[in-house]
N, C-alpha and C positions, 0 to 999 in steps of 0.2 A: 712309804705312802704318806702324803702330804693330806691332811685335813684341815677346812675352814670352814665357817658360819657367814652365809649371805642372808638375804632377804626377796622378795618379789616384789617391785614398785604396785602402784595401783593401777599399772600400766599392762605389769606383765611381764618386767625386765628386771632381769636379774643381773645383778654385776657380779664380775669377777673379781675376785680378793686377788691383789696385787701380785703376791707372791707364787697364786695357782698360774697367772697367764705371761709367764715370761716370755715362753715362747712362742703366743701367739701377738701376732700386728694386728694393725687397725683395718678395717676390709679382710680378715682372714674369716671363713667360711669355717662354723662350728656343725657337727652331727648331731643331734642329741637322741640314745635311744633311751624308750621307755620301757620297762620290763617291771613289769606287776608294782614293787614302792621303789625302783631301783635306778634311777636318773646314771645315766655314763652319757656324758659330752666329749667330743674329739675332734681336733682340727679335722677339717674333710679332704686336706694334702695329705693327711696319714691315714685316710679310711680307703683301704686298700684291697688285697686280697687276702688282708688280715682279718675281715668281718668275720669269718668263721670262727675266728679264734676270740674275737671282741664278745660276739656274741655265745658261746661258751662259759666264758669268761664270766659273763653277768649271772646266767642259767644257775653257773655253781656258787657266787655271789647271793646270789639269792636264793638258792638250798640254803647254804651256809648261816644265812639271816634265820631262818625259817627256824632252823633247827635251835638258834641261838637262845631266840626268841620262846622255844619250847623247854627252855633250861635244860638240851642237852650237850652244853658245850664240857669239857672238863676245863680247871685250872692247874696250873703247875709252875713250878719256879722258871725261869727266864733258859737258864742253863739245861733243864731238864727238856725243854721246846727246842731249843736248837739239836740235841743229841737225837731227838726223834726225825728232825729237820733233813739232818745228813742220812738218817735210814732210808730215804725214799731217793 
């Protein structure tokens, strides 16, 4: 997962960090959904018959926050996340 820090002009626009839009061109048509504090952007050549699963996706995305947020997440060493990792 790739994470970066943008901004919103006074316009309303946001740019894209260089790094996140390799593969999107210029004229290329973005989705953007909104789910409760949860922004997911997607070219709209791959918003498919995958929305079921995008939007999913976010649903547990934003459980996940929720719960984070509630300090019920646990910590544990890096080694010990992946052994749990391969259990599922």
């Amino acid at each position: 997962m790739d994470i970066s820090i943008t901004k919103m002009s006074s316009k309303g626009q946001v740019v894209i960090p260089t790094e996140m839009r390799k593969n999107i061109q210029e004229g290329d048509k973005i989705v953007i959904i909104k789910n409760n504090d949860q922004w997911i952007m997607k070219k709209a050549s791959d918003f498919d018959e995958n929305l079921k699963d995008d939007l999913e996706f976010a649903r547990r995305t934003e459980e996940a926050w929720e719960r984070y947020e509630k300090g019920e997440f646990k910590s544990m060493p890096m080694d010990d996340f992946l052994k749990e990792l391969d259990k599922c």
